[in-house]
DRENMI-764019 format. One record per atom (N, C-alpha, C): x, y, z; atom name. Coordinates in Angstrom, 1 decimal, padded with zeros to 4 digits. Each point is the difference from the previous one (the first is absolute). Layout:
N
<<X,Y,Z>,CA>
...
***
This chain:
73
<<-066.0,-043.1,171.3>,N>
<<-001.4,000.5,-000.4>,CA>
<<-001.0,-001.1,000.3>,C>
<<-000.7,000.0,000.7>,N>
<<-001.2,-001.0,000.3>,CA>
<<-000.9,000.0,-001.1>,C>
<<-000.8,-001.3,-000.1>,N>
<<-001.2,000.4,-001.2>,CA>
<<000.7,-000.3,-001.2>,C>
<<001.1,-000.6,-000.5>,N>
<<000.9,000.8,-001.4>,CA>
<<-001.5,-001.4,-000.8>,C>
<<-000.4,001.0,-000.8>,N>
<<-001.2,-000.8,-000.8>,CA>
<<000.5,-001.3,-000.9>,C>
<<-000.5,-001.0,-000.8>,N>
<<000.4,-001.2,-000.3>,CA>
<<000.2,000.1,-001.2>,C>
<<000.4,001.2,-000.8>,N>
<<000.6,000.2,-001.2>,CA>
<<000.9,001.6,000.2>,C>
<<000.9,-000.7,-000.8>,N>
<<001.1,001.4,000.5>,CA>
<<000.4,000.8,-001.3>,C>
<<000.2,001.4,-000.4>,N>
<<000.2,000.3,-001.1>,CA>
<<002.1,000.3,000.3>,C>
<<000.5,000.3,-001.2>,N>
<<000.9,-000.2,-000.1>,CA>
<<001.0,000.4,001.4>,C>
<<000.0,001.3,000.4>,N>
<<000.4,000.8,000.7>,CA>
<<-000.6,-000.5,001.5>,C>
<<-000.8,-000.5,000.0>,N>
<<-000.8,-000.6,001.3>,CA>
<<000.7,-001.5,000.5>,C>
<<000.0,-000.7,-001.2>,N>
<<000.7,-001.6,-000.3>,CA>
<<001.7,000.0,000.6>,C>
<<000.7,001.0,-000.5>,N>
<<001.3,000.5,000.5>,CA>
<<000.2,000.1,001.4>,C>
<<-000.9,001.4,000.5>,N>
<<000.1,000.0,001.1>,CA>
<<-000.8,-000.9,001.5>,C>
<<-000.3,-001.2,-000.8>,N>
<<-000.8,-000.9,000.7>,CA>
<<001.1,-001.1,000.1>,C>
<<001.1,-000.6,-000.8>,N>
<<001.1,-000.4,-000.1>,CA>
<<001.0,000.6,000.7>,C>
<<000.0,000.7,000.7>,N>
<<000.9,000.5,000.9>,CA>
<<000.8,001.4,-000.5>,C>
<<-000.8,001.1,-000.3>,N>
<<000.4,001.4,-000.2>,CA>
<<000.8,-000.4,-001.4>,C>
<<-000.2,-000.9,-000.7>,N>
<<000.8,000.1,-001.4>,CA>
<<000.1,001.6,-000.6>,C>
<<000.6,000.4,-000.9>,N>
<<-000.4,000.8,-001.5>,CA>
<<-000.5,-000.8,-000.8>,C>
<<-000.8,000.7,-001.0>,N>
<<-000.9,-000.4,-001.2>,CA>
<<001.0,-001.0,-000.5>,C>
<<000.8,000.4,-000.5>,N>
<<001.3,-000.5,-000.9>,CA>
<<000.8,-001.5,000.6>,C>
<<000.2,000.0,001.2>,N>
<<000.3,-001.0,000.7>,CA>
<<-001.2,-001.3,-000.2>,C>
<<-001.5,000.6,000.5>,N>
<<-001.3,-000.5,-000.6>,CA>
<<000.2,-001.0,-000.9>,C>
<<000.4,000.7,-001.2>,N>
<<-000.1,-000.2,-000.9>,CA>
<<000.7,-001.3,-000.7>,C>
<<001.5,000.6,000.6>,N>
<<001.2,-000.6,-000.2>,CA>
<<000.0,-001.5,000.7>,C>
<<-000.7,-000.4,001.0>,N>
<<000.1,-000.9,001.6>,CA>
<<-001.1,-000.6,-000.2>,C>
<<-001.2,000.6,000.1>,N>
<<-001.1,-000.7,000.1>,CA>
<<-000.4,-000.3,-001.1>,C>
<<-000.6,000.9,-000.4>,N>
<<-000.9,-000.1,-001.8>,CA>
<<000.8,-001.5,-000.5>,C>
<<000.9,-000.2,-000.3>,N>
<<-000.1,-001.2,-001.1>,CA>
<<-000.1,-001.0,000.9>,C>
<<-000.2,-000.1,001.5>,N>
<<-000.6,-001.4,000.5>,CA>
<<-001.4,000.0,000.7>,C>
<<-000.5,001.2,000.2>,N>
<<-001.4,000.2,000.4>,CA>
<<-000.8,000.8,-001.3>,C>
<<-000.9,-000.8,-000.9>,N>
<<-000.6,000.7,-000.9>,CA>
<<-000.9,000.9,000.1>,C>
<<-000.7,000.8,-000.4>,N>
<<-000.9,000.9,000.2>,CA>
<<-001.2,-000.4,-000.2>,C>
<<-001.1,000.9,000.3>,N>
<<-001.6,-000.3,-000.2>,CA>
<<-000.1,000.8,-001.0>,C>
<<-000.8,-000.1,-000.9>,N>
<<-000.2,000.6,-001.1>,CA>
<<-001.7,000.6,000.2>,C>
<<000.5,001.4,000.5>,N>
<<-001.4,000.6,000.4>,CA>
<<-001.1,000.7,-001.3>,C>
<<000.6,000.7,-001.0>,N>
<<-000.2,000.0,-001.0>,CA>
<<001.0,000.3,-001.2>,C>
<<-000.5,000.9,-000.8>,N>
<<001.2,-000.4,-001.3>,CA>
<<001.3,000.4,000.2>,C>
<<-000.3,001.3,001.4>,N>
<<001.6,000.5,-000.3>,CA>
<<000.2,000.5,001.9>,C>
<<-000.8,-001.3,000.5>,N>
<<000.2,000.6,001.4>,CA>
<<000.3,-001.5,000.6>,C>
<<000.9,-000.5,000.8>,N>
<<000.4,-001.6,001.0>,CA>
<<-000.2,000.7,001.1>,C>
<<-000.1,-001.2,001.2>,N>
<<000.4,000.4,001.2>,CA>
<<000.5,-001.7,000.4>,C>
<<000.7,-000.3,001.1>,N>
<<000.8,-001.1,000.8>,CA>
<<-001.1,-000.3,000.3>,C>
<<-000.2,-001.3,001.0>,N>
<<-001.1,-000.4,001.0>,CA>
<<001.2,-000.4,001.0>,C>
<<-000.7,001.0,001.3>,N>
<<000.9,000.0,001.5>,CA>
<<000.3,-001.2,000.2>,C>
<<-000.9,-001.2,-000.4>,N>
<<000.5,-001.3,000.4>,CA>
<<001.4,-000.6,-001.2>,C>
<<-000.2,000.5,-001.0>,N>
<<000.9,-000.8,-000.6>,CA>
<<001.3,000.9,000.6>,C>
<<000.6,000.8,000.4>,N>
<<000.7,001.0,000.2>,CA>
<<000.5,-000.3,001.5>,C>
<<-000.7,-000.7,000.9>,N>
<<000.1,-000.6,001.1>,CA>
<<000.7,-001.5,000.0>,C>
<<-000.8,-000.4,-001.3>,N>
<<001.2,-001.2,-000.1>,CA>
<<001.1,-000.1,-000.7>,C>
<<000.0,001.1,-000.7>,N>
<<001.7,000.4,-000.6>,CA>
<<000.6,000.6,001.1>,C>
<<000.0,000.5,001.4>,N>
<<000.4,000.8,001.1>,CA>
<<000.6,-001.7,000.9>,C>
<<-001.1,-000.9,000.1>,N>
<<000.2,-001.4,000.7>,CA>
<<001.5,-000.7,-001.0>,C>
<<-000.2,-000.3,-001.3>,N>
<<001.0,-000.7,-000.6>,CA>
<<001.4,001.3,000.1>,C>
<<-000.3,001.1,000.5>,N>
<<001.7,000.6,000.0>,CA>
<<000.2,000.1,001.4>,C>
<<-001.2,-000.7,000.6>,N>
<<000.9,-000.2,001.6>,CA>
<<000.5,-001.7,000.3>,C>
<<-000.8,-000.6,-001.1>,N>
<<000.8,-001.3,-000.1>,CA>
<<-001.3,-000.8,001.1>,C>
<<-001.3,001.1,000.4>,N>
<<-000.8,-001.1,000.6>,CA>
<<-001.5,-001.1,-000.9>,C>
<<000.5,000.4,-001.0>,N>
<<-001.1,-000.3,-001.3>,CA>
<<000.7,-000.8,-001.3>,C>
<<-000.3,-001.2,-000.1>,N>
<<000.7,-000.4,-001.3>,CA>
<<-000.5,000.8,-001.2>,C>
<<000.6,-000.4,-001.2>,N>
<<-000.3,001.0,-001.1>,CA>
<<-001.6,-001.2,-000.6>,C>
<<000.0,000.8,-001.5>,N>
<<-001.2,-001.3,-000.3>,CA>
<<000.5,-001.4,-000.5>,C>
<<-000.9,-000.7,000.6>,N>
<<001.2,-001.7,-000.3>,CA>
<<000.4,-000.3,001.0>,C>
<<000.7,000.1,000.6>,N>
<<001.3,-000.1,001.2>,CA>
<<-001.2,-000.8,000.9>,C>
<<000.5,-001.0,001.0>,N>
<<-000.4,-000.4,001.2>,CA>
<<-000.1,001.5,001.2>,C>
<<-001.3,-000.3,000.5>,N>
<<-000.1,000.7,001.0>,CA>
<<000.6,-000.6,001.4>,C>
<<001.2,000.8,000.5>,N>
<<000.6,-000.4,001.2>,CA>
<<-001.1,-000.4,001.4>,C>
<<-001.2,000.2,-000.6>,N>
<<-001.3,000.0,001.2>,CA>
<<-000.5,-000.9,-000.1>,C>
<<-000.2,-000.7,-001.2>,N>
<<-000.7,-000.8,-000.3>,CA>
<<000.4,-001.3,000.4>,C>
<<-001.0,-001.3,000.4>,N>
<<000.2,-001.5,000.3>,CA>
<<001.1,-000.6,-001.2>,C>
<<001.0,-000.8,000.7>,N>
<<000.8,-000.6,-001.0>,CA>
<<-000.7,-001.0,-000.6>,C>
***
C-alpha cells in the first residue's frame, strides 16, 4: 500500500510488519516497539519506529546501544 501514513493503528501496524495477525502484533512486536499514546484509550506505532524494528530482524540495524556496523571505527 503506498502512502501508509506515519502513525499506524493496531491492525494497520501488523499489516505494515509484514501481513502479521493482531495477536502475533501483539505477541512480536508490542513489547519491543512501544506505542504512541494518542489519547486516553486510543495508541497508534510511528511507521518509523516499526521500520527500525523490521531493520534489527533483518540484522541490517543494530539494536539501541549496539555499534552501528556503518559507522567510522
Amino acid at each position: 500500500m503506498p502512502g501508509w501514513p506515519p502513525l499506524l493503528n493496531e491492525s494497520l501496524a501488523a499489516a505494515y510488519c509484514g501481513q502479521l495477525s493482531t495477536g502475533t502484533f501483539r505477541t512480536v512486536v508490542v513489547p519491543e516497539v512501544p506505542p504512541v499514546p494518542l489519547s486516553e484509550r486510543r495508541v497508534a506505532w510511528a511507521r518509523e519506529d516499526l521500520d527500525r524494528w523490521i531493520a534489527r530482524r533483518r540484522g541490517v540495524m543494530p539494536a539501541s546501544g549496539e555499534r552501528n556496523p556503518w559507522d567510522e571505527p
